[in-house]
C-alpha positions in Angstrom: -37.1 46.9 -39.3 -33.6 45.7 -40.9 -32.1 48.3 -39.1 -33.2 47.5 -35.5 -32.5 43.6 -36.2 -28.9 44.8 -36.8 -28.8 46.7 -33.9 -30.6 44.0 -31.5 -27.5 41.7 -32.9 -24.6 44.4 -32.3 -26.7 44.7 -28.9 -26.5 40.8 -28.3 -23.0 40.4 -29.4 -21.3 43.3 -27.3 -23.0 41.9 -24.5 -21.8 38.2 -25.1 -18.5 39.5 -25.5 -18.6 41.5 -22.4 -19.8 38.3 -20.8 -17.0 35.8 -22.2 -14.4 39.1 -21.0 -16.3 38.8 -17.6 -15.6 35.1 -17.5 -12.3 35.2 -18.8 -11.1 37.4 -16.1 -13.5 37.1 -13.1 -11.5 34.2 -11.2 -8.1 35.5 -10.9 -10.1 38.9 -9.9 -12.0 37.1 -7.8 -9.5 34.8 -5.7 -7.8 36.0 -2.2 -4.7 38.0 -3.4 -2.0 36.5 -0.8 0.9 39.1 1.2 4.1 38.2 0.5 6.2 36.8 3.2 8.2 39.7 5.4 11.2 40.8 2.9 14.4 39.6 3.8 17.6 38.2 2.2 18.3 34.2 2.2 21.8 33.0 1.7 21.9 29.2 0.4 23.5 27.6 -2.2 22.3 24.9 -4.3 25.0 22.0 -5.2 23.6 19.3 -7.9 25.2 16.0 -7.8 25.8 13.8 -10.9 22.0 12.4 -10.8 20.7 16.2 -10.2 20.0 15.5 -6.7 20.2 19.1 -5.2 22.2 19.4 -2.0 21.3 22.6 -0.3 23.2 24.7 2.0 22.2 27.5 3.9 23.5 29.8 6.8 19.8 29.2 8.5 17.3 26.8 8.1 14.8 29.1 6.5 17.3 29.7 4.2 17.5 26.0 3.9 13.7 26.0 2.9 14.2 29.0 0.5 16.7 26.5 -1.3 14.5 23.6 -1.1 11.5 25.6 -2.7 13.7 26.9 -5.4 15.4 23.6 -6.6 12.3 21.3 -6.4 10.6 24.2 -8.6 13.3 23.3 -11.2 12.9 20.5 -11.4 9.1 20.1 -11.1 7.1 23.9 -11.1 4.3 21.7 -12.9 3.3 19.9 -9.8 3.8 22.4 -7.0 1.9 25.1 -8.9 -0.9 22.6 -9.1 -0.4 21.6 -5.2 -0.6 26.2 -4.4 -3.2 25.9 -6.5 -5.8 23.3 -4.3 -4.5 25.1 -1.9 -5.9 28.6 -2.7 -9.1 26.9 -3.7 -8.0 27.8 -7.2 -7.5 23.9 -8.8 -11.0 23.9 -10.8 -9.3 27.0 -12.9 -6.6 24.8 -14.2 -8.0 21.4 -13.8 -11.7 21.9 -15.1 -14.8 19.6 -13.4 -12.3 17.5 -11.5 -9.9 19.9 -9.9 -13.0 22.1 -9.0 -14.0 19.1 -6.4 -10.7 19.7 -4.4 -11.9 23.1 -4.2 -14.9 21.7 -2.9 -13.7 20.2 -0.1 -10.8 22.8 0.8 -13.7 24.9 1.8 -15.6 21.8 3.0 -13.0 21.4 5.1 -12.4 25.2 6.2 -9.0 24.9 5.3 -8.1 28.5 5.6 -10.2 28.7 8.9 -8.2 26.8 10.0 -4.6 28.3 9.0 -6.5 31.5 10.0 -7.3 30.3 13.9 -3.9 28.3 14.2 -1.1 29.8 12.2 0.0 32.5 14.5 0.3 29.5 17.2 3.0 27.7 15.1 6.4 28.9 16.9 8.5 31.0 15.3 11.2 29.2 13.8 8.4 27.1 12.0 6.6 30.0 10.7 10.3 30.9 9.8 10.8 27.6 7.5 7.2 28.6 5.8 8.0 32.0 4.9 11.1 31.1 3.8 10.1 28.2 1.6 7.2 30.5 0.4 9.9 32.9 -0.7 12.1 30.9 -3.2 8.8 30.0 -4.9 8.3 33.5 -5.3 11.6 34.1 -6.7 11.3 31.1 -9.3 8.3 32.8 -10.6 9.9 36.0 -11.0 12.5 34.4 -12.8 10.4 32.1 -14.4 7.3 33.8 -15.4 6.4 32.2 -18.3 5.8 28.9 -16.8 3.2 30.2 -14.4 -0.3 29.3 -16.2 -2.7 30.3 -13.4 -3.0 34.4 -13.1 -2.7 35.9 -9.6 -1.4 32.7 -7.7 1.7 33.9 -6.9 3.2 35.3 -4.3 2.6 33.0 -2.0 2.9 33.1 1.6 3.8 30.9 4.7 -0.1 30.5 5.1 -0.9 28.8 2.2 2.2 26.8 2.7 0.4 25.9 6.0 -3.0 25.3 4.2 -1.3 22.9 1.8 -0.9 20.5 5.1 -4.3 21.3 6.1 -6.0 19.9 2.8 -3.8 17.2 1.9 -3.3 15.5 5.1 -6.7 13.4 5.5 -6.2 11.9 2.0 -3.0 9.9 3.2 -5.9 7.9 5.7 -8.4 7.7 2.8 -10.9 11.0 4.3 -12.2 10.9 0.4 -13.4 8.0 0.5 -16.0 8.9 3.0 -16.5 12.6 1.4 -17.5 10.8 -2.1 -20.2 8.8 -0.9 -21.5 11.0 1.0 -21.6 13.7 -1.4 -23.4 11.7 -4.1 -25.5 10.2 -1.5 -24.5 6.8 -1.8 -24.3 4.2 1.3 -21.7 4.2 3.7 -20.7 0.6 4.0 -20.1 -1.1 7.6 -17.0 -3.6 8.2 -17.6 -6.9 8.4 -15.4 -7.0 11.3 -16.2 -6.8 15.2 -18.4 -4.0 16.7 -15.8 -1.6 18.6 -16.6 -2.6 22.3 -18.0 -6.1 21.6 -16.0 -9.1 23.9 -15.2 -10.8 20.9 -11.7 -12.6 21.1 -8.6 -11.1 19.0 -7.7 -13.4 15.8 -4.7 -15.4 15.8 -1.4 -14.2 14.1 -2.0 -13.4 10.8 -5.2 -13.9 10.5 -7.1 -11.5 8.3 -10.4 -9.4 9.9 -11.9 -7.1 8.2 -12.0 -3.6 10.7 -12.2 0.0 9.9 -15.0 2.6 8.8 -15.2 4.1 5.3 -11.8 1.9 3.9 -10.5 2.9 0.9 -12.5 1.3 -2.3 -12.1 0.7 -5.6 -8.9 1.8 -7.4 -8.4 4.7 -4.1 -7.6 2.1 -2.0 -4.5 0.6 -3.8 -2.9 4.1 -3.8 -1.8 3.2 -0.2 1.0 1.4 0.5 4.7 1.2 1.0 7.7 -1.3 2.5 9.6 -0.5 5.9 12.6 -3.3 7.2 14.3 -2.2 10.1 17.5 -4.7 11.8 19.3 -4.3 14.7 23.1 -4.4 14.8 23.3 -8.0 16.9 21.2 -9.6 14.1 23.1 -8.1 11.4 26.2 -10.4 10.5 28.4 -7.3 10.2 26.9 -5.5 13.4 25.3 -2.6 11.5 22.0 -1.1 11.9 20.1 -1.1 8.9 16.6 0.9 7.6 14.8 0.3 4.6 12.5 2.6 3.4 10.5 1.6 1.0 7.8 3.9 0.2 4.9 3.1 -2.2 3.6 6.2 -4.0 3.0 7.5 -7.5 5.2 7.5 -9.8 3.9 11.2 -10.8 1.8 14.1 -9.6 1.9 16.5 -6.1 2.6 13.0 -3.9 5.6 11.6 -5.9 8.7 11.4 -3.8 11.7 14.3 -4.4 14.7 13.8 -3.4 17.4 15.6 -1.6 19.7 16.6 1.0 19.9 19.3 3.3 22.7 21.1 5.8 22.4 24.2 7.6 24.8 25.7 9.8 22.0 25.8 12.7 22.5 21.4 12.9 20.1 20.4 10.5 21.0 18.0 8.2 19.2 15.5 6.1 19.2 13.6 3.6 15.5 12.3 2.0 12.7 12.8 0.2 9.6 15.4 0.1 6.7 16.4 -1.8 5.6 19.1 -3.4 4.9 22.2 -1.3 6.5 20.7 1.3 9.6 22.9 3.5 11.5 19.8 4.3 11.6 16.0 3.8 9.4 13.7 5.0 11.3 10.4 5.5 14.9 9.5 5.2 17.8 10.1 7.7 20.6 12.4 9.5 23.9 11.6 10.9 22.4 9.8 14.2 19.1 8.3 13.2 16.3 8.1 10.7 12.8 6.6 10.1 10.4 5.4 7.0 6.7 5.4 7.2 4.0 2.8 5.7 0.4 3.9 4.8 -1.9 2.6 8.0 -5.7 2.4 8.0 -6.9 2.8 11.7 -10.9 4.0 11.8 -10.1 7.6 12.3 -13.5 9.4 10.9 -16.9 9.0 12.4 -19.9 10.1 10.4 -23.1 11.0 12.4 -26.9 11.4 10.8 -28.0 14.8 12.0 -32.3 15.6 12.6 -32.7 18.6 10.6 -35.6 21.4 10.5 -38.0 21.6 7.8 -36.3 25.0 6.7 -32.8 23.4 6.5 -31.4 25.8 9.1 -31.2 24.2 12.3 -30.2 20.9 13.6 -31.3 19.1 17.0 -28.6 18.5 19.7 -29.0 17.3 23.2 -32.3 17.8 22.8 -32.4 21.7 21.7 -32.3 23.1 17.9 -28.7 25.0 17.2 -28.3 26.6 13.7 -26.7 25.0 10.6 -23.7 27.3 9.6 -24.1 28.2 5.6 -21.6 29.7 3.5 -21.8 30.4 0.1 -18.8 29.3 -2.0 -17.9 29.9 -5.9 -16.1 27.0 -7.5 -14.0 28.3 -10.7 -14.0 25.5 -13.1 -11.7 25.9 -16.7 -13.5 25.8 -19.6 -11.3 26.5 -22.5 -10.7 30.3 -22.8 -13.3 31.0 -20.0 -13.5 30.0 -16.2 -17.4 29.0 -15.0 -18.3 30.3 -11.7 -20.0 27.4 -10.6 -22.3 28.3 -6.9 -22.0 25.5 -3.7 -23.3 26.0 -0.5 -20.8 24.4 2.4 -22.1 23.4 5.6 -21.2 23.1 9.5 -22.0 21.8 12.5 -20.9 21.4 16.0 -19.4 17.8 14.8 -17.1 19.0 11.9 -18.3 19.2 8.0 -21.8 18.6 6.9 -22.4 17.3 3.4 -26.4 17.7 2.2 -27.8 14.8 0.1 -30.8 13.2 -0.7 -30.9 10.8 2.1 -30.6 14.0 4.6 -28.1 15.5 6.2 -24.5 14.1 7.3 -21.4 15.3 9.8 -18.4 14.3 9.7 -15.0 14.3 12.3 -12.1 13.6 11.4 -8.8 13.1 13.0 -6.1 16.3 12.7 -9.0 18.2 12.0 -8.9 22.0 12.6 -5.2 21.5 13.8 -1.6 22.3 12.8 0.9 21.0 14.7 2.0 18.4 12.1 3.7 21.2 10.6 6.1 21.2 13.8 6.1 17.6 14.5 7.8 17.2 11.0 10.1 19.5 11.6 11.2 18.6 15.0 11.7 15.1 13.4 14.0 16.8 11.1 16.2 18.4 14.0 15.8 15.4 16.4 19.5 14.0 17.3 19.0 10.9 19.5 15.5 8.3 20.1 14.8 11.0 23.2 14.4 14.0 21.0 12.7 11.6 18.1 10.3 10.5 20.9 9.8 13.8 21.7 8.6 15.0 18.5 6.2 12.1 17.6 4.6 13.1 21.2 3.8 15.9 19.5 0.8 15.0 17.9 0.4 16.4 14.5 0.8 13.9 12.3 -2.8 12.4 11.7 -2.1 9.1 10.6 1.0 6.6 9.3 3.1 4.3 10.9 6.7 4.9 11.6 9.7 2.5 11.3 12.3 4.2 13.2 16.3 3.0 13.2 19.6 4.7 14.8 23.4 4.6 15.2 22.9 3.4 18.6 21.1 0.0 17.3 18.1 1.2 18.9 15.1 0.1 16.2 11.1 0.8 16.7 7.6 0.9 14.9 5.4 3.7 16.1 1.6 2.8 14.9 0.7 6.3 15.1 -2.7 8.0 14.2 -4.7 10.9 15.9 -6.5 7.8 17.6 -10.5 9.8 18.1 -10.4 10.0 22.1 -14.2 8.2 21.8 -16.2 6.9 24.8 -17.4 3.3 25.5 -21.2 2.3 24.5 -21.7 3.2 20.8 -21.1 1.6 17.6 -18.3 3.7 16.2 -18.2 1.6 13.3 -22.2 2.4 12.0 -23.1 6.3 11.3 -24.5 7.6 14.7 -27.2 9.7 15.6 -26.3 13.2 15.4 -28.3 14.4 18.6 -25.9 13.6 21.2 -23.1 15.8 22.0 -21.4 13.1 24.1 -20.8 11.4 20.7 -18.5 14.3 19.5 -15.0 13.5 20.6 -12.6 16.2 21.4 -8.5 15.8 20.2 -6.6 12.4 20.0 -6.1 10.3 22.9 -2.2 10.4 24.6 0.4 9.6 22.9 1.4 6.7 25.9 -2.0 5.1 24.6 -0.3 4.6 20.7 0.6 0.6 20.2 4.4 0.8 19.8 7.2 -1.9 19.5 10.5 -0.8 20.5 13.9 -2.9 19.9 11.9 -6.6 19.8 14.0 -9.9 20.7 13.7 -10.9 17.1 16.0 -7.8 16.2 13.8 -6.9 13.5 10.7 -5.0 12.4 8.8 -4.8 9.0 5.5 -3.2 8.3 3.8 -3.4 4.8 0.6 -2.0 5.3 -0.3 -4.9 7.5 -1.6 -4.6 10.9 0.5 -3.5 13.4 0.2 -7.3 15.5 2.1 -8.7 13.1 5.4 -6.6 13.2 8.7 -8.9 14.5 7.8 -12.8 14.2 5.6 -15.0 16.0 6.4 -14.3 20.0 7.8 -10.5 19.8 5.2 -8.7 18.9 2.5 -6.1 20.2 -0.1 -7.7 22.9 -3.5 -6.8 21.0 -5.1 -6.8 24.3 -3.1 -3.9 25.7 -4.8 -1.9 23.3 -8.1 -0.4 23.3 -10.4 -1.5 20.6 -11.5 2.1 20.2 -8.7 3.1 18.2 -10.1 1.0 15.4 -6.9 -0.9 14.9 -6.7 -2.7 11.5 -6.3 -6.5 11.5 -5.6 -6.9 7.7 -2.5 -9.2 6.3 -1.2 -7.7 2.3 0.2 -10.7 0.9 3.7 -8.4 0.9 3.5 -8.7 5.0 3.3 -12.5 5.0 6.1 -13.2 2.5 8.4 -11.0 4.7 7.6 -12.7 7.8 8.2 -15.7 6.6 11.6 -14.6 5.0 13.3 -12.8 8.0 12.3 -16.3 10.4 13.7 -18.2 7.8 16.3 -15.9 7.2 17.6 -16.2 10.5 16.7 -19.7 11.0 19.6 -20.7 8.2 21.7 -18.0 9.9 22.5 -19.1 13.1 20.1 -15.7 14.0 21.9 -13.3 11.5 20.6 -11.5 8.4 23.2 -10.1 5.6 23.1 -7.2 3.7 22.4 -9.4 0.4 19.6 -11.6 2.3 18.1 -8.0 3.6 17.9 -6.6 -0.2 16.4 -10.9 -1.3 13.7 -9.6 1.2 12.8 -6.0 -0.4 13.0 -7.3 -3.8 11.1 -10.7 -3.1 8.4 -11.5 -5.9 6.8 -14.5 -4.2 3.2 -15.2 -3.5 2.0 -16.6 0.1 -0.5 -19.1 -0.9 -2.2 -19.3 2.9 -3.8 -15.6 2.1 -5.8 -13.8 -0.2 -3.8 -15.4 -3.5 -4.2 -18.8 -2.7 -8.0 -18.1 -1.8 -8.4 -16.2 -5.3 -6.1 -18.9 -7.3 -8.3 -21.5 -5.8 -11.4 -20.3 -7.3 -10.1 -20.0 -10.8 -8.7 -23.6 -10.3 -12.7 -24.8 -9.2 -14.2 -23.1 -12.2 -15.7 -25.5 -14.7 -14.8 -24.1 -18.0 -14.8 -27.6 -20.1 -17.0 -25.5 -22.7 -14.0 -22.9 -23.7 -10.7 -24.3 -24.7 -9.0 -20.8 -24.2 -10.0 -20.5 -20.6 -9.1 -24.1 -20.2 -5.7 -23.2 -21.6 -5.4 -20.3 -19.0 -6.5 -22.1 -16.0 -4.2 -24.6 -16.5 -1.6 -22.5 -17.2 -2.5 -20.7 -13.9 -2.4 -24.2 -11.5 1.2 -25.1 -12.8 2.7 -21.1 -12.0 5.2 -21.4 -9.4 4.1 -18.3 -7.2 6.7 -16.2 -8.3 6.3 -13.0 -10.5 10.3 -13.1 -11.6 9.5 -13.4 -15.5 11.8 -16.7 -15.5 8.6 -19.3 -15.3 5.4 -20.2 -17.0 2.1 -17.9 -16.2 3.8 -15.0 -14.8 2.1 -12.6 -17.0 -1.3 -13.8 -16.7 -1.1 -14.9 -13.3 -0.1 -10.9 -12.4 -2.9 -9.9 -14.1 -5.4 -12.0 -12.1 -3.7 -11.3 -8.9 -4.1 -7.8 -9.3 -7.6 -8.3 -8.9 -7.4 -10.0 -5.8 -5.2 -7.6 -4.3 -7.6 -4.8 -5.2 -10.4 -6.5 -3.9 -8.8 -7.8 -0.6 -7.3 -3.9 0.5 -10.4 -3.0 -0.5 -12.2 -5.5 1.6 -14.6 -6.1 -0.9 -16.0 -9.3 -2.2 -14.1 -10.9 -4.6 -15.1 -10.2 -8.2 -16.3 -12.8 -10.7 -13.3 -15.4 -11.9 -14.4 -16.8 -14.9 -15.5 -13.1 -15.6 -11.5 -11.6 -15.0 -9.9 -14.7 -16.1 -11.6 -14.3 -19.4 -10.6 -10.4 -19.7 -6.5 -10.9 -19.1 -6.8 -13.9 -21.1 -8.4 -11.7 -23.7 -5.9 -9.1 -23.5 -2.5 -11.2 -23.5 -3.9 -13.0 -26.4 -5.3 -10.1 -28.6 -2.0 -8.1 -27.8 1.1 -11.0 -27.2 -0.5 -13.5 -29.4 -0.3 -16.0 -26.4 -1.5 -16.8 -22.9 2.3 -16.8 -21.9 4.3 -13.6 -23.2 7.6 -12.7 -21.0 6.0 -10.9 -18.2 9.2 -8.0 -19.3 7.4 -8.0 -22.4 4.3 -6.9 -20.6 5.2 -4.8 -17.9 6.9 -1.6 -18.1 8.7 1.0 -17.1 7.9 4.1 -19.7 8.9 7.6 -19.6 9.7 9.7 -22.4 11.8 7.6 -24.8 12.3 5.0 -21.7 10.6 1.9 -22.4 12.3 -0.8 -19.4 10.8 -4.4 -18.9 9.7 -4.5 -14.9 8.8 -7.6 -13.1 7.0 -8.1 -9.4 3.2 -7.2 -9.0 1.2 -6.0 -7.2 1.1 -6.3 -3.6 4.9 -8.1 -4.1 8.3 -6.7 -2.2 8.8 -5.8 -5.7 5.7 -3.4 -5.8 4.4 -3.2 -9.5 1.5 -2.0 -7.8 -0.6 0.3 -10.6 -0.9 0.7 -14.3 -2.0 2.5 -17.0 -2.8 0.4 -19.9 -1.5 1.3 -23.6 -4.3 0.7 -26.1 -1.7 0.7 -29.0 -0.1 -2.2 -27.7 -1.2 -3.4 -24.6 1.2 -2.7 -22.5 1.1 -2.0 -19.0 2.9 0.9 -17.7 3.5 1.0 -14.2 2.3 4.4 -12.4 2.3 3.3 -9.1 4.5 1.0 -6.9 8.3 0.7 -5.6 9.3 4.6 -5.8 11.8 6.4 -4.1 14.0 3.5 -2.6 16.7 4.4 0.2 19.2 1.8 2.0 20.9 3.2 5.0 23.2 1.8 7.5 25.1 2.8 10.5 28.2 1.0 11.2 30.0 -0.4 14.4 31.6 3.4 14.9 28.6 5.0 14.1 29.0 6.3 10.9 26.3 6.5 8.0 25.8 5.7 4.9 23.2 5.1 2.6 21.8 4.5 -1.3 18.9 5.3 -3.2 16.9 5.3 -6.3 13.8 6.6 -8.2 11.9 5.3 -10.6 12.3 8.3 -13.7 15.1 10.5 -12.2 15.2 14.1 -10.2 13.9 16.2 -13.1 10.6 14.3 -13.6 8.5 16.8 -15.4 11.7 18.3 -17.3 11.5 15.9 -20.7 14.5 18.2 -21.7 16.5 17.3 -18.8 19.6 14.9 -18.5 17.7 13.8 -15.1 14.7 13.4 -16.5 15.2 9.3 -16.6 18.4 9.2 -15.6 18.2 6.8 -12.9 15.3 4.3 -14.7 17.5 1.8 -16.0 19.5 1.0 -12.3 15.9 0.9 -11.2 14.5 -1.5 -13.5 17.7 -3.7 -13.0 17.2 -3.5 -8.9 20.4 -0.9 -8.7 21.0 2.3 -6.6 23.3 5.3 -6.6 25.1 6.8 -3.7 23.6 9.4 -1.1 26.7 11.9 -1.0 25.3 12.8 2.4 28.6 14.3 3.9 29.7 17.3 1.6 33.4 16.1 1.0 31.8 13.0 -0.9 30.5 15.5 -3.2 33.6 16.5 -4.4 34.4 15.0 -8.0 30.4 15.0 -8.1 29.4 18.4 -8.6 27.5 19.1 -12.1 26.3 22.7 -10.7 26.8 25.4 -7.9 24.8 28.3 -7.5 22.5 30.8 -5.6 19.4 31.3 -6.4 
């Protein structure tokens, strides 16, 4: 009997360890194995500056992309292996539970479907760029093998370069936001403002109306935003054009900005920023023109109820029953030594995605779905010389939602509020989920591009957006007509507080200057730290100041403290720490539109906090805030939802410090003078190397940025000389 025990347990233990072997190595075994792109020799030459910035030079502009590819994997292989790897449906293996639901929804989405149907329709200098920027990651990893963690990822080709665009673009207009609820079976809330189609009137200017299906919520929703000042040369008191841009992303991760510039001998040259997996940069200018973009929130999903069969196979539509497409999908999902194949079934219907809960079943559309072309708007952008050619490009159609702020050497200055608007019909409430059963609900590609609300060159000879709707764009009398555009594109109305304080700067700006703006007043705009008190702060502040809190002394103290602030997050006056604190509340709650939370309830918490950590309700808001990174530890000042966006944190439970993650990031100044020429400045956060602790670039750049400084862009190649760290080919 002792013998047959001890072979029963040699028995179960060969068989465990051929199942932890199994699991070890099914998911690389398992996973797509990608072609290379076509073989073919790339000659560039990568220049770093004396801030690492690569400047890259190539004989083509695939070669360009090659270049790109191979620098920004340098400098940050971390990120862009993670970014292949959600898009190869691979992210559960190295990211566990969490990465596995981006794997969800790449086949949710039928990402590679989609590359699959569309990629050969991408023209062929685009497919060129792809290949090519697929090709210098390959080469880092040969060179670099060690760093890759994932088995079998690489080689990469221009398709999953292409997939890349497909997943990632609906997150920039907040797509999870509807896929979470839905997927946990939780209730998709309505807007509080008008019912598309209804004759209600348009609010007055600067007015705040809640509009828009499935907003971003909760801490999501404050991962969206960014700054964008555009002048025209005949306000500017030295006749120049001038462009801010003044994104809003985070400070780490696949979507933080990375910088650099570009020149191929077939005319494209750049100089910008990009994220990873990207071939070319996203924002930023050439020698003629150049544009920014701000985060916008137009209603651009619709989510429909379908009537499903008892045996979960067929749905009703126009009165007939049409089958439910099933696939069967295996999520990888890291557990330690071993990757758990983890079973999902992924749904479709004739409206898009279909997510199975409890409460039924649920389709979704979504603009840019099933579609490609952003991949060659982006890069006709990149190549377009003159406002013509940039028109030309946004016409295009691919980029499925953010707004534009647009500047060139001619003066000529616009904002382009540009989404793939849903091309729906009159006589149903896009804003409520809508009965699946009619196919005359299921709208078919965006609506034309002359259709897209647009302000070109205003009297006021100024633009800003900051996340704020559209209507409120150049000053009171020079903006948009709201009632030139069709409620159906689900237009937001929304105000941040960061739209309201730079309104009222430029018109009083150009009140004291005889209708001219400076340099120096243009950079007191972007850094402002101000507070309007006619929006959602003064509403929040004026709660705290009703509460009755005559039975705690402490929250007396704070309160007080809070009514004689001054509305300015500087660090020079009383309150500012607290009063940040609290105001980071409302601003969550308010781009959330969400009901404002409990005062007594936060006041007590950052009171708590500032007391338990700072010994007082009043430390220096330096002391408070921070800009950390490796053995970096800066004081910071602004807040969130300020010009000077110190938007997000992550809070340090050895000492109570917050550490900024999120707000002001890559920063870029550029001008055109009288004769045309550019020039420009920038600045980062951390510096170019920003997973690279071992890096001279790794926060290089942090203390010009906590101090409100910037570097030169050495844009034309002879200001590089004297600059040059490194040369070389990759």
């Amino acid at each position: 009997m002792g013998k047959t025990f001890k072979r029963l347990a040699f028995v179960l233990l060969a068989l465990l360890l051929i199942a932890g072997i199994s699991l070890a190595v099914w998911e690389p075994l398992a996973a797509d194995e990608a072609a290379p792109p076509p073989v073919r020799d790339y000659d560039v030459e990568i220049v770093r500056d004396e801030f690492g910035v690569p400047h890259i030079f190539g004989k083509t502009d695939a070669d360009v992309a090659y270049g790109i590819a191979y620098a920004h994997a340098e400098d940050d292989f971390l990120n862009i292996e993670e970014v292949v790897a959600m898009t190869r449906a691979r992210y559960g293996a190295l990211k566990g539970e969490e990465g596995a639901k981006i794997d969800y929804i790449a086949h949710l989405l039928d990402v590679r479907g989609t590359v699959d149907r569309h990629y050969n329709d991408l023209p062929a200098d685009v497919r060129e760029l792809l290949d090519g920027y697929a090709a210098g990651l390959n080469r880092y990893v040969d060179k670099h093998p060690d760093e890759a963690s994932l088995s079998g990822l690489f080689p990469v080709n221009g398709e999953d370069i292409a997939a890349g665009f497909a997943l990632r673009s609906p997150f920039f207009f907040g797509l999870q936001n509807v896929i979470g609820p839905l997927s946990e079976g939780k209730p998709l809330r309505q807007e509080g403002g008008p019912v598309l189609n209804a004759d209600a009137a348009p609010p007055e200017h600067g007015d705040l109306l809640d509009t828009g299906y499935a907003a971003p919520t909760g801490e999501d929703a404050e991962f969206n935003g960014s700054n964008a000042f555009a002048v025209a040369p005949d306000r500017s008191t030295d006749g120049k054009v001038r462009l801010v841009s003044n994104s809003h992303q985070p400070w780490r991760g696949g979507v933080a900005w990375y910088e650099l510039v570009v020149h191929s001998e077939e005319g494209w040259d750049f100089a910008g920023a990009t994220f990873a997996g990207a071939p070319y940069p996203f924002l930023g200018h050439n020698r003629n023109l150049g544009w920014t973009n701000t985060v916008n929130r137009p209603d651009l999903v619709d989510v429909y109820k379908l009537e499903v069969d008892d045996s979960g196979e067929r749905y009703k539509l126009d009165g007939k029953w049409e089958a439910l497409e099933q696939k069967r999908v295996w999520l990888g999902v890291d557990m330690g030594p071993i990757t758990i194949p983890y079973p999902q079934t992924v749904y479709r219907s004739a409206h898009g995605p279909v997510i199975k809960n409890d409460n039924g079943y649920f389709a979704f559309r979504y603009a840019g779905m099933d579609d490609l072309k952003m991949l060659t708007q982006y890069y006709r952008l990149n190549k377009a010389q003159n406002f013509d050619e940039w028109k030309a490009a946004m016409a295009i159609q691919g980029v499925s939602g953010t707004n534009f702020i647009y500047a060139d050497r001619e003066g000529n200055i616009a904002l382009v509020y540009n989404a793939l608007f849903p091309d729906r019909k009159e006589g149903a409430n896009w804003r409520t989920v809508l009965p699946g059963d009619r196919s005359d609900l299921i709208w078919e590609g965006p609506v034309d591009w002359a259709a897209y609300p647009k302000l070109v060159n205003p009297a006021s000879g100024y633009i800003m957006n900051a996340n704020n709707t559209p209507y409120v764009a150049a000053g009171p009398g020079d903006e948009i007509d709201r009632n030139t555009i069709s409620p159906l594109l689900g237009v937001e109305n929304d105000m941040t507080n960061r739209a309201r304080r730079a309104i009222t700067l430029f018109e009083q700006m150009l009140d004291e200057g005889d209708g001219k703006i400076s340099a120096e007043e243009l950079a007191t705009i972007k850094y402002d730290k101000g507070y309007a008190r006619d929006g959602y702060a003064g509403a929040w502040m004026a709660r705290i100041a009703a509460l009755d809190l005559s039975d705690d002394a402490e929250l007396e103290k704070a309160q007080d403290l809070l009514t004689r602030w001054d509305w300015t997050a500087d660090g020079k006056g009383e309150g500012d720490a607290l009063a940040v604190m609290m105001l980071h509340e409302a601003m969550r709650t308010s781009y959330a539109r969400l009901p404002y939370p409990d005062p007594r309830e936060k006041l007590h918490e950052a009171a708590a906090h500032l007391t338990q950590y700072f010994g007082t309700l009043d430390p220096p808001l330096g002391d408070v805030i921070r800009l950390r990174q490796g053995d970096v530890d800066l004081p910071l000042d602004g807040g969130s939802d300020t010009l000077r966006a110190s938007t997000l944190w992550n809070i340090d439970p050895d000492d109570g410090r917050l550490a900024i993650r999120h707000g002001d990031s890559f920063l870029m100044f550029i001008e055109w003078d009288r004769q045309g020429r550019v020039s420009s400045r920038s600045i980062q956060p951390f510096g170019a190397a920003m997973t690279r602790p071992g890096s001279p670039h790794y926060t290089d750049q942090a203390e010009l940025f906590a101090r409100y400084g910037t570097k030169p862009v050495r844009f034309d190649p002879k200001a590089l000389e004297g600059h040059i760290t490194r040369r070389y080919q990759p």
